[in-house]
C-alpha positions in Angstrom: -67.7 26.6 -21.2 -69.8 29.5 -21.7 -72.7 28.4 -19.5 -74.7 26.6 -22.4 -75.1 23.5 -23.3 -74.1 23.1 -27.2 -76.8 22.8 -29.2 -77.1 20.5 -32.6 -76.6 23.5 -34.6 -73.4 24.6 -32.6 -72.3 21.0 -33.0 -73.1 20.4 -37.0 -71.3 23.9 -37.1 -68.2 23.6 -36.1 -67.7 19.7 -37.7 -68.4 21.4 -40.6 -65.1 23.3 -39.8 -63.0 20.0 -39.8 -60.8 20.0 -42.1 -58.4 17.8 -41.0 -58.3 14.8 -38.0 -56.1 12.0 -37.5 -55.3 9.9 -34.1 -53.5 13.4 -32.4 -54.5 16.4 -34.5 -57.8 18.5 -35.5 -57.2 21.2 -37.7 -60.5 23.5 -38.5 -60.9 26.4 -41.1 -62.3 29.1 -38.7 -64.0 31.4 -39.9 -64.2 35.1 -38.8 -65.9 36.6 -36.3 -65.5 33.6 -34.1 -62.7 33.7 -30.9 -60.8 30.9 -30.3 -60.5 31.6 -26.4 -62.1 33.8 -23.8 -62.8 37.4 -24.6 -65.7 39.9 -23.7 -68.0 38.3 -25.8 -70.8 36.4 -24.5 -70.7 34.1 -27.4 -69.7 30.4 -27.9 -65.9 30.6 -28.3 -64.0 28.0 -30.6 -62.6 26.4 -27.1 -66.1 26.0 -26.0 -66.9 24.0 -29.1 -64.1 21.5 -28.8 -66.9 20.1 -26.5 -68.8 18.3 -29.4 -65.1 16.2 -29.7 -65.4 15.0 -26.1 -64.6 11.2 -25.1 -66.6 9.4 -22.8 -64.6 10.4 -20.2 -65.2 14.0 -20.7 -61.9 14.7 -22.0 -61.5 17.3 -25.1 -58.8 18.5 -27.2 -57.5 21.6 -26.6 -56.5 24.3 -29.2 -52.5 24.3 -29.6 -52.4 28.1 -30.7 -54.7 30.7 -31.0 -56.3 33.3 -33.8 -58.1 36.7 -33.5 -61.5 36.5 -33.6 -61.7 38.6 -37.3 -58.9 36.6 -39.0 -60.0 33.4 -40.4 -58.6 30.5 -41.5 -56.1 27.3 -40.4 -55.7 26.7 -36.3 -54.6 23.0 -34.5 -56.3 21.6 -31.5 -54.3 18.6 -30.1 -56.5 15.5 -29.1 -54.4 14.1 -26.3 -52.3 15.6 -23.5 -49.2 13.7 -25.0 -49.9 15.8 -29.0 -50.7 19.2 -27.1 -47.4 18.8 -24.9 -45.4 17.7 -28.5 -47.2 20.4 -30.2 -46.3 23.1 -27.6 -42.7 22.5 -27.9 -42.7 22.6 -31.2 -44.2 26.2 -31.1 -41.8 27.3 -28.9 -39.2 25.9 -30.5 -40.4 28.0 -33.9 -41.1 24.2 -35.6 -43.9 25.4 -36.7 -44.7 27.2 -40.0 -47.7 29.2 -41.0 -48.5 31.1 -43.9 -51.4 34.1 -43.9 -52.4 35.8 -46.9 -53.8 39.5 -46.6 -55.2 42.8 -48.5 -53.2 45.9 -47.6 -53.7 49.4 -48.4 -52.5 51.5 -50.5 -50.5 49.5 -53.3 -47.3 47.3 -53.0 -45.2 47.9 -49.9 -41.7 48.8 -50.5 -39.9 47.1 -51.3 -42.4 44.6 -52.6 -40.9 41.6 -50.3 -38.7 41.6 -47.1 -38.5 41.3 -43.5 -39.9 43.4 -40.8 -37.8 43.0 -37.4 -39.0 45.5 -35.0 -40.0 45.2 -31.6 -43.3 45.6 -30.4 -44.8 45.8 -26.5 -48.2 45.6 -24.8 -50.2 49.3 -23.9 -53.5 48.9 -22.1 -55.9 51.5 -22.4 -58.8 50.6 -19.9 -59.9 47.1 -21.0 -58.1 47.3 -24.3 -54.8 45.9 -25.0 -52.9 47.0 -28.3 -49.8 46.4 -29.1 -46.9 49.4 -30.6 -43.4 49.0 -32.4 -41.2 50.0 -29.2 -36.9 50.8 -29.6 -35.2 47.5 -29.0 -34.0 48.4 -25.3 -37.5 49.7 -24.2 -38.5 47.5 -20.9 -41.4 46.0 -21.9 -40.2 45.3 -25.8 -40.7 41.6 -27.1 -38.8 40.5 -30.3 -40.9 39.9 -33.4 -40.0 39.2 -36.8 -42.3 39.0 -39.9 -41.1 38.2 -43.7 -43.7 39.4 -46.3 -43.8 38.9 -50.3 -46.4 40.7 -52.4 -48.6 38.5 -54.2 -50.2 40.7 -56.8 -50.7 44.9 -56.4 -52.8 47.5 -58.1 -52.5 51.5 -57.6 -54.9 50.7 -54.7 -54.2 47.7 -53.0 -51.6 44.8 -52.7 -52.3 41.3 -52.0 -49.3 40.0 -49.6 -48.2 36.3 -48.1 -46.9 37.1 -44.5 -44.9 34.5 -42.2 -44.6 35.2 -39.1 -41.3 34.1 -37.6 -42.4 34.5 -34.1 -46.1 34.1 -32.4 -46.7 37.9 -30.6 -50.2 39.7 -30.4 -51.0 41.5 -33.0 -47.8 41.0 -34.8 -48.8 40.8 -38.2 -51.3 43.7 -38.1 -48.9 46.3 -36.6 -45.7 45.1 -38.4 -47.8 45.7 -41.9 -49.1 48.8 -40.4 -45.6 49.8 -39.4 -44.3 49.7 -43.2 -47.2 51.9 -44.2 -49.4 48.8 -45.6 -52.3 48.2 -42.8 -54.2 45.1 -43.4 -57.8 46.1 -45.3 -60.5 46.4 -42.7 -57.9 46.7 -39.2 -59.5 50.4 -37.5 -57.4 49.9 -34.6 -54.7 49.9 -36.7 -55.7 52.4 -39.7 -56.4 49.8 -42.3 -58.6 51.2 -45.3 -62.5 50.3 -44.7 -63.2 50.8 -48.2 -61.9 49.5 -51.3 -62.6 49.0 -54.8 -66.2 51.5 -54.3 -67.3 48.5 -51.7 -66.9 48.5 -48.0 -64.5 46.1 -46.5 -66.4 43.2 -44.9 -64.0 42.5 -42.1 -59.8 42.7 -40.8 -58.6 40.8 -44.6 -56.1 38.7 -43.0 -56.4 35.0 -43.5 -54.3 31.9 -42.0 -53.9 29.9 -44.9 -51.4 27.5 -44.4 -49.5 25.7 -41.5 -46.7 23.2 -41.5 -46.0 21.1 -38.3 -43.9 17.8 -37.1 -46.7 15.9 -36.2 -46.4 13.6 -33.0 -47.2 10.7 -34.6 -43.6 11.4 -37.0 -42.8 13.0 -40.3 -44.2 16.9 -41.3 -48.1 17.7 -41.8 -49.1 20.6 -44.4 -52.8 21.4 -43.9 -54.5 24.1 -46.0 -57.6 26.4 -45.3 -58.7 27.9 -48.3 -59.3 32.0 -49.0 -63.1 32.7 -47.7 -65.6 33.7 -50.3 -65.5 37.5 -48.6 -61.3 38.0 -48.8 -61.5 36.3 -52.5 -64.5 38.2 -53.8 -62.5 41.8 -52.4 -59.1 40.2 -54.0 -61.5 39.4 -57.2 -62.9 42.7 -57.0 -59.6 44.6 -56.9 -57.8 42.4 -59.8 -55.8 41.0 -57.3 -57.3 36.8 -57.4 -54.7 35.6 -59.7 -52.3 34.4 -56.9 -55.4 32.3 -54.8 -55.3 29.3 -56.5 -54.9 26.6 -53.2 -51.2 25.6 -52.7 -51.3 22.4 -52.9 -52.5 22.7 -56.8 
């Protein structure tokens, strides 16, 4: 925990989040701004607030995969030890599917859908941890692969779907980035911070769907839909068309 109690705010907060539960699984719709573990911040994390699902016994879920703090959207915690073992295999084994939708800069990427396989590998500067597309033989290079489909695109902007084929830091940010089309709002990564005359509220990357075997049997889709501040921007820039939810 973070070394406070949770109060009844931070507890109608984040069951507000819920947007899915079943005997194994809680899915929330987290927003940005808040980290899912650890971190610098002295804030309540999203692990720390898996507290208000506690059983008697004291036991919690525990989150099966993790978001940065800025993106938003779609992210699993698993309610038993049995789900969170099922659910990290099937991460590993790449079982699971998840779906982001983002604002790039400037325009369509080219080509306007594709698949970006290029390595990428840690560099620390002090505290800070970024990561950098690295040659395929460098020491410290992990594999990551991203396929990306523009949405809609304007002279000044392109709204994208990005499906990250494997799970590595920073992957979709720097693989975007690395095709000329940083994510709206990423300055560690030289995303624009204005667009359409207004000032980008935060990194416009959102998790929007994920696809899972669930433990229980069978194949779960659950759905997060686009936040009022990465719709009003996509609105803004003529670019809403292609936000209606998927499961319309």
């Amino acid at each position: 925990m973070s070394g406070r109690e949770l109060t009844e705010a931070d507890i109608a907060f984040i069951r507000a989040r819920v947007i899915h539960e079943d005997e194994a699984v809680l899915a929330f719709d987290k927003p940005a701004g808040l980290s899912s573990q650890g971190g610098r911040i002295a804030a309540a994390t999203l692990d720390d607030l898996l507290a208000a699902f506690a059983k008697s016994n004291g036991k919690r879920p525990r989150l099966v995969h993790r978001l940065d703090r800025d993106t938003s959207g779609v992210i699993l915690a698993a309610k038993t030890k049995p789900a969170a073992a099922f659910l990290g295999r099937a991460l590993m084994t790449r079982r699971v599917k998840k779906t982001y939708v983002a604002l790039v800069a400037p325009g369509a990427p080219s080509p306007p859908s594709g698949r970006i396989e290029a390595p990428l590998r840690r560099v620390a500067q002090g505290r800070e941890v970024h990561m950098e597309v690295c040659a395929a033989d460098h020491p410290d290079a992990e594999t990551a692969d991203t396929g990306y489909r523009t949405l809609a695109f304007s002279d000044e902007a392109a709204l994208v779907e990005l499906r990250p084929h494997t799970g590595r830091m920073h992957q979709l940010r720097v693989h975007m980035a690395s095709i000329g089309r940083p994510i709206a709002g990423d300055s560690r990564y030289g995303g624009a911070l204005v667009l359409g005359g207004a000032a980008v509220p935060r990194l416009m990357l959102h998790a929007r769907v994920i696809t899972f075997p669930h433990p229980a049997g069978g194949e779960r889709t659950i759905e997060a839909e686009v936040p009022p501040d990465l719709g009003g921007l996509a609105d803004r820039l003529g670019l809403s068309s292609q936000l209606a939810p998927v499961s319309s």
